[in-house]
C-alpha positions as CSV (number, residue, x, y, z in Angstrom):
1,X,15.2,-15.7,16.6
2,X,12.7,-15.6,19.3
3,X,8.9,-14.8,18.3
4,X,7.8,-12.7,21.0
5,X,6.9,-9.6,20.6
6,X,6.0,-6.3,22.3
7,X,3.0,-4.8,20.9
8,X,3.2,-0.9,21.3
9,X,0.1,1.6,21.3
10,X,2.6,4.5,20.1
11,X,2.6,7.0,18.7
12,X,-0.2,8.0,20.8
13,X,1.8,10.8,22.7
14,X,1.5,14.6,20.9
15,X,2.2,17.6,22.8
16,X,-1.0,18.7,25.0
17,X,-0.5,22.3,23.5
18,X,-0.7,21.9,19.9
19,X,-1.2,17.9,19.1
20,X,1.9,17.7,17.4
21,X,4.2,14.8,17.2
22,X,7.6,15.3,19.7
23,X,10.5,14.8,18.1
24,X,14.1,13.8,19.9
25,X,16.6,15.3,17.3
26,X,19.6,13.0,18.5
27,X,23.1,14.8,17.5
28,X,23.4,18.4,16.5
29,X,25.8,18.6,14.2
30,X,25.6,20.0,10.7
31,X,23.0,17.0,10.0
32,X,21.1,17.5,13.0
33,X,21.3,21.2,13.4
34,X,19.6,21.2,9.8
35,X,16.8,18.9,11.0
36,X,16.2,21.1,13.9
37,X,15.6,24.0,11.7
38,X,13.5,21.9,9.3
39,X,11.0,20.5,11.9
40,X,10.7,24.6,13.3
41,X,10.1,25.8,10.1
42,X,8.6,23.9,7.2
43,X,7.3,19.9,8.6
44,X,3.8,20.4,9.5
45,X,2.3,17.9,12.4
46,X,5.9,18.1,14.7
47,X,7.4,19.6,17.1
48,X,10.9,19.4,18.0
49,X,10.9,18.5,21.7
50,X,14.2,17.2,23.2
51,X,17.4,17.8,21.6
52,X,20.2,15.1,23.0
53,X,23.4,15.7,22.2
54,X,26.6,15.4,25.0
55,X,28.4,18.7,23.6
56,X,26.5,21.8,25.2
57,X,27.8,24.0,22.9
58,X,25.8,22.5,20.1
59,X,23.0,21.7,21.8
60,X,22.7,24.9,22.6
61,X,23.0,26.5,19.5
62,X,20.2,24.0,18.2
63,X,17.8,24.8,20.4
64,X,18.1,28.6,19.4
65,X,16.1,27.3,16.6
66,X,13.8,24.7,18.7
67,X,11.7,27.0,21.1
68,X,10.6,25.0,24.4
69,X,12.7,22.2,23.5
70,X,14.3,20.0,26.1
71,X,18.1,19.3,26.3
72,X,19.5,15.9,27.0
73,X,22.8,14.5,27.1
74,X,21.5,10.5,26.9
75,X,18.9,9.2,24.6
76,X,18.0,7.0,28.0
77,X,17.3,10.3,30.1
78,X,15.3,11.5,27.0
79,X,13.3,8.2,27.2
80,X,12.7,8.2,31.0
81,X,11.9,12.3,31.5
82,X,8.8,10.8,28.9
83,X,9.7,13.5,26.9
84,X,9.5,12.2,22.9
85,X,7.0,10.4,21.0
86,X,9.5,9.7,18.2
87,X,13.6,10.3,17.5
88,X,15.3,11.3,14.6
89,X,18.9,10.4,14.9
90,X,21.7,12.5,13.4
91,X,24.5,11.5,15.0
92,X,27.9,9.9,13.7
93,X,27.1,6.3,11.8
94,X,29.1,4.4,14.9
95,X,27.1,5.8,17.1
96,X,23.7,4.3,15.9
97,X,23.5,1.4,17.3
98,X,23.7,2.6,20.6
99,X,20.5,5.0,20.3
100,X,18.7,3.0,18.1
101,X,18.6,-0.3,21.0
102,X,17.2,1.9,23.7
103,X,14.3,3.7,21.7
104,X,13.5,0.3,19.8
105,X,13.1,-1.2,23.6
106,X,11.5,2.2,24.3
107,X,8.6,1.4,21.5
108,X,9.8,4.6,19.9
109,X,9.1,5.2,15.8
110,X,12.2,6.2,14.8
111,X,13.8,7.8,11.5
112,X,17.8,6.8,11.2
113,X,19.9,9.2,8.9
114,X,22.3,6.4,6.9
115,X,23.8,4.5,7.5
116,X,21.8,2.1,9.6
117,X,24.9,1.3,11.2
118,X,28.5,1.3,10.1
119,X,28.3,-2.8,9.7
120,X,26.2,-5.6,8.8
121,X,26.5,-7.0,11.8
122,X,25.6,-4.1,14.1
123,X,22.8,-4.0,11.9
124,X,21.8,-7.4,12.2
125,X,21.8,-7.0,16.0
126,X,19.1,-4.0,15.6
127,X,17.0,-6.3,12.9
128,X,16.9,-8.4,15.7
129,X,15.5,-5.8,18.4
130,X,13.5,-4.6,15.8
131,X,11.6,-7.7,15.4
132,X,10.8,-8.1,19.1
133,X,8.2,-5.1,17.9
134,X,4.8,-6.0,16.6
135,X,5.5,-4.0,13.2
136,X,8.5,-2.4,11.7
137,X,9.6,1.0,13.5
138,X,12.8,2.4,11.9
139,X,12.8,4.6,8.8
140,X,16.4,5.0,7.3
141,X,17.3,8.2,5.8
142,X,18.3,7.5,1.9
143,X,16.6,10.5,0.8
144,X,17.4,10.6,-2.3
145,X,14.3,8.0,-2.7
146,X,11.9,11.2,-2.0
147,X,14.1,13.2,-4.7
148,X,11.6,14.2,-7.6
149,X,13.7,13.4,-10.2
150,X,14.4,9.6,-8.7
151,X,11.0,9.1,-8.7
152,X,10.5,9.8,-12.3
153,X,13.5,8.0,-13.3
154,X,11.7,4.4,-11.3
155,X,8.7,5.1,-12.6
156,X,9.9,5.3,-16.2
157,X,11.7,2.4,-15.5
158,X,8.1,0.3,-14.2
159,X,6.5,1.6,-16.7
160,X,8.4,0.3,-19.4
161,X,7.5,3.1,-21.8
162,X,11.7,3.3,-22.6
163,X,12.3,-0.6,-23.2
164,X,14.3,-2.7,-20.9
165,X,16.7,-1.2,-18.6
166,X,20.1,-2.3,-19.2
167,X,22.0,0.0,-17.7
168,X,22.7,2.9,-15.0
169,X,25.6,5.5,-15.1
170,X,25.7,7.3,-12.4
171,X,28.6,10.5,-11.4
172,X,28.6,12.0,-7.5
173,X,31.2,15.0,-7.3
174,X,31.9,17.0,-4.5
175,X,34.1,20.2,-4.8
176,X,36.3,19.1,-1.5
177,X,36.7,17.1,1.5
178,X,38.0,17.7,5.1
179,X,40.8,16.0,6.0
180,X,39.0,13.8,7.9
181,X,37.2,11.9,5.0
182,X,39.4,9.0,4.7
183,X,39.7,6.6,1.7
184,X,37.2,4.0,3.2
185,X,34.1,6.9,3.3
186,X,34.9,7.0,-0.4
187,X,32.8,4.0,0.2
188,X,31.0,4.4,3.6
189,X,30.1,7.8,3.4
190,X,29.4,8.9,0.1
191,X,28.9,5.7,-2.4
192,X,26.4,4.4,0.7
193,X,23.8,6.4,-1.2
194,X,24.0,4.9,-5.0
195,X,24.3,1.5,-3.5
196,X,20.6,2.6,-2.0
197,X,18.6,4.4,-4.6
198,X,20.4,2.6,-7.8
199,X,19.2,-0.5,-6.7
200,X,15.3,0.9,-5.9
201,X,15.6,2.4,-9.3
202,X,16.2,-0.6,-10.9
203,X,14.1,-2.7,-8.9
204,X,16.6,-5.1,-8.4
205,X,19.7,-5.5,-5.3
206,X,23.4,-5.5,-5.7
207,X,24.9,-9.0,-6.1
208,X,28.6,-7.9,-6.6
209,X,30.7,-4.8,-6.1
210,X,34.1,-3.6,-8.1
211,X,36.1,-1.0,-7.7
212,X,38.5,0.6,-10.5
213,X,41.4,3.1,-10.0
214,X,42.0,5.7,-13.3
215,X,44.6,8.2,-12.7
216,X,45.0,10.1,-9.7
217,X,43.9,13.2,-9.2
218,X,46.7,15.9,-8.1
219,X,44.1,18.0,-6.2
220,X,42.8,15.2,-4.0
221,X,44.1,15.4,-0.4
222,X,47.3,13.4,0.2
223,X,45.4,10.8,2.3
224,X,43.3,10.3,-0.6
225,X,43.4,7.7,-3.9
226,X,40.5,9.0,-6.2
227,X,38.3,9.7,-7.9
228,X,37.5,5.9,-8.0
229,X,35.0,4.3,-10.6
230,X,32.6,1.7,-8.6
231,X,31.1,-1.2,-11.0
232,X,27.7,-2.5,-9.3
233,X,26.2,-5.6,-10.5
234,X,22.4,-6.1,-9.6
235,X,20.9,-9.3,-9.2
236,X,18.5,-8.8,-12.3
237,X,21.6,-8.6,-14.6
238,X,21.7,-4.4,-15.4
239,X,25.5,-3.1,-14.6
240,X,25.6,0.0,-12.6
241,X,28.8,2.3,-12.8
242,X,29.2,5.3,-10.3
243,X,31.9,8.1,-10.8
244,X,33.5,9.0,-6.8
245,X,35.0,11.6,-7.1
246,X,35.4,14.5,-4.1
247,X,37.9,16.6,-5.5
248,X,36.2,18.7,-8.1
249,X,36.5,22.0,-7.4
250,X,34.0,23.4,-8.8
251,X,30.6,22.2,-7.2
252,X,28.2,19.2,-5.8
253,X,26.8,17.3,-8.5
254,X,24.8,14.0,-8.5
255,X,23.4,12.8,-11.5
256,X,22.4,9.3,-13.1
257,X,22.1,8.6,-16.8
258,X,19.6,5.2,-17.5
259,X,20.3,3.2,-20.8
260,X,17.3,1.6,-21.8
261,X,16.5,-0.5,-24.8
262,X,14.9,2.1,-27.0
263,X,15.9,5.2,-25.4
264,X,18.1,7.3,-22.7
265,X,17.3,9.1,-19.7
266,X,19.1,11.8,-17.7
267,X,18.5,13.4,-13.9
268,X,20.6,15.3,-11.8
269,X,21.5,18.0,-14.3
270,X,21.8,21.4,-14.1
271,X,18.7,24.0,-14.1
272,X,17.9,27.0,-13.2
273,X,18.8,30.7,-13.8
274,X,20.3,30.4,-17.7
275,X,22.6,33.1,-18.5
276,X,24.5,34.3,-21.9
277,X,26.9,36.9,-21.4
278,X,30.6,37.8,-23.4
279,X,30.5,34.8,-25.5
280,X,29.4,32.3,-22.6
281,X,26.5,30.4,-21.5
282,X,25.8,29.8,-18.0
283,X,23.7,28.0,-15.2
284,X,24.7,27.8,-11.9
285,X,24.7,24.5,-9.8
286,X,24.9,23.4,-6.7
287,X,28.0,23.4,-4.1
288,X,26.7,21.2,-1.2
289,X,24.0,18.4,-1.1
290,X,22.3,20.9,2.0
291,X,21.1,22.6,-1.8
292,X,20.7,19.5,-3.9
293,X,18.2,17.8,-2.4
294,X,16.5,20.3,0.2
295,X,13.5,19.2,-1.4
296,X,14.0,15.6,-1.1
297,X,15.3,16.0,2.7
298,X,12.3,18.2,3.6
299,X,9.5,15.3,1.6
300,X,11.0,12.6,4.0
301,X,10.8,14.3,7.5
302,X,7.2,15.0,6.0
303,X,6.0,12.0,4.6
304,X,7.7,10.4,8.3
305,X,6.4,12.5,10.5
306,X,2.5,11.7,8.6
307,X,3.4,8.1,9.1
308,X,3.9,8.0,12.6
309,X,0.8,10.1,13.4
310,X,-1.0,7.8,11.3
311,X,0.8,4.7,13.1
312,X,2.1,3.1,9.7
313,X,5.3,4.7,11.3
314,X,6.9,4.3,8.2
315,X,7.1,5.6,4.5
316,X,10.5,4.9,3.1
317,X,13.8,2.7,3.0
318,X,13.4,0.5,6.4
319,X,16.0,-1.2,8.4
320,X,15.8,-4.1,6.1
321,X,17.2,-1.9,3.5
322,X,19.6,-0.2,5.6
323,X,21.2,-4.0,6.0
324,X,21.3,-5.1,2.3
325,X,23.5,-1.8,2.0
326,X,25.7,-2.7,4.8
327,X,26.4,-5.5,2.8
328,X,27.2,-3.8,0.0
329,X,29.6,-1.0,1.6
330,X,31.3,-4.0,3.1
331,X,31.7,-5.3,-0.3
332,X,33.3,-2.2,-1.5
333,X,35.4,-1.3,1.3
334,X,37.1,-4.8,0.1
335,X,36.9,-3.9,-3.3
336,X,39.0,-0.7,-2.3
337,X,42.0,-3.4,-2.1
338,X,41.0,-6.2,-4.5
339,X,40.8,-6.7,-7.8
340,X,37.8,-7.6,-9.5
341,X,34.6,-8.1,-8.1
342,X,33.2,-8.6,-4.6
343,X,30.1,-10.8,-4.3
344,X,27.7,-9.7,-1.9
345,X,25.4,-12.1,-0.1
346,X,22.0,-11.1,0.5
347,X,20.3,-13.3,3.2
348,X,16.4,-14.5,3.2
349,X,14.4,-11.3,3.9
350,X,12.7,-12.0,7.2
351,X,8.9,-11.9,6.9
352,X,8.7,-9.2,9.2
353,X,9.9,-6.5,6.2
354,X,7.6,-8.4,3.9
């Protein structure tokens, strides 16, 4: 890999009105369209200034909520018009790489909602841009490391206050999925998450990735074999065991259970309004991850957009994390159609993500 590097003053560039960081919100679909809103209206120290998206339609309806901003159909026109100090990229996984090249060449800070991209080798091929920097740029957006409840659960785990951890059961439900959601997002799109934070938790990475069938659920779409039991094996010996399953019904749910040496520990479960009524007890949870973790989401545009105006330019998973789990989802896409477990090979970690 070649050593040079290109050493970039940014972020420097804040609007002259108000000082505040410009954000490019690339893609404004249901993700991006929700970042738009978030920047406007609760993250302090950013504006958003560009939207970029090739569908008018939605970029329109996007910047209904993004006064003054700018509309793009090319992250490159964004780039050149000098109009963004930073991106936040929303789009469709496949469509990563191509945004993430041009701003990385651009000397852009950028946050990347998950995955990095949809391969490890795409990946590789932006660790490599990456690295032409002079310090680590990309922020990927696991944000379920900036979840409260996560937190708590790692630090008991550092701590050691519980005993050793031995292991981690974890459940992710979702009430239904368009028909679009195919058998391999079982994996890319939705178990892409616990192969993330499970690991941090733990302090440990995958090393090998199973996947189990039980019966078949008669609700599930036609397309669809699941809900699927995923066995994760981390390097440091604890057995993870995750619960996919997107044809509950009845709600959003994610929740882990930690088995320690000397005692157990729970997040994810319900809380809230408690009711009793005609012989029942009730407590209402949560339909859509939009509710789940609006906390979490809103903590790690905040805690990114701090970052770059402090020019640490980032505070969270980085691309170097967002590889190790494009290992693993390649692991389990395989394991989706072979029996018993999947190795996954974790390469040196370059001393630039030291």
């Amino acid at each position: 890999m070649s050593t040079t590097t290109q050493t970039t003053d940014r972020p420097t560039g804040t609007d002259a009105r108000t000082g505040d960081l410009r954000v490019g919100i690339v893609g404004a679909g249901l993700m991006g369209a929700d970042h738009v809103k978030r920047i406007t209206e609760r993250v302090s120290g950013a504006v958003v200034a560009a939207i970029i998206e090739p569908d008018a339609g939605r970029a329109a309806a996007a910047a209904a909520n993004a006064p003054g901003a700018q509309a793009f159909t090319r992250i490159e026109d964004a780039i050149a018009a000098g109009a963004v100090d930073a991106v936040l990229i929303a789009t469709p996984g496949q469509f990563h790489e191509p945004v993430l090249l041009p701003a990385l060449a651009a000397g852009l800070p950028i946050l990347c909602e998950k995955p990095l991209t949809p391969d490890s080798t795409s990946s590789w091929r932006v660790l490599e841009a990456e690295q032409q920097l002079d310090r680590p740029h990309i922020q990927v957006g696991f944000m379920r490391r900036f979840d409260a409840e996560y937190q708590q659960l790692r630090a008991l785990v550092e701590s050691g206050e519980a005993g050793e951890l031995l292991m981690l059961r974890g459940v992710h439900r979702n009430a239904v999925v368009p028909d679009t959601y195919t058998q391999t997002m079982l994996i890319t799109d939705s178990v892409v998450h616990e192969f993330d934070v499970l690991p941090w938790v733990a302090g440990s990475t995958v090393a090998s990735v199973e996947v189990k069938y039980p019966r078949r659920n008669r609700l599930s779409p036609d397309h669809l074999r699941e809900p699927i039991l995923v066995i994760i094996e981390l390097a440091n010996g604890v057995l993870v065991d995750v619960e996919m399953n997107v044809s509950v019904q009845f709600g959003y749910q994610v929740a882990t259970e930690a088995v320690f040496a000397e005692s157990i520990a729970r997040i994810g479960q319900p809380s809230g309004l408690q009711q009793w009524k005609d012989g029942r007890f009730s407590v209402a949870d949560h339909t859509s991850f939009v509710t789940r973790f609006a906390a979490a989401y809103d903590e790690q545009v905040q805690r990114w957009v701090d970052a770059v105006r402090l020019g640490t330019l980032v505070d969270g998973p980085n691309a170097w994390d967002g590889y190790k789990v494009a290992l693993a989802c390649e692991a389990g896409v395989t394991a989706l159609n072979t029996d018993g477990p999947v190795p996954v090979v974790v390469p040196e970690r370059p001393a630039f993500y030291a």
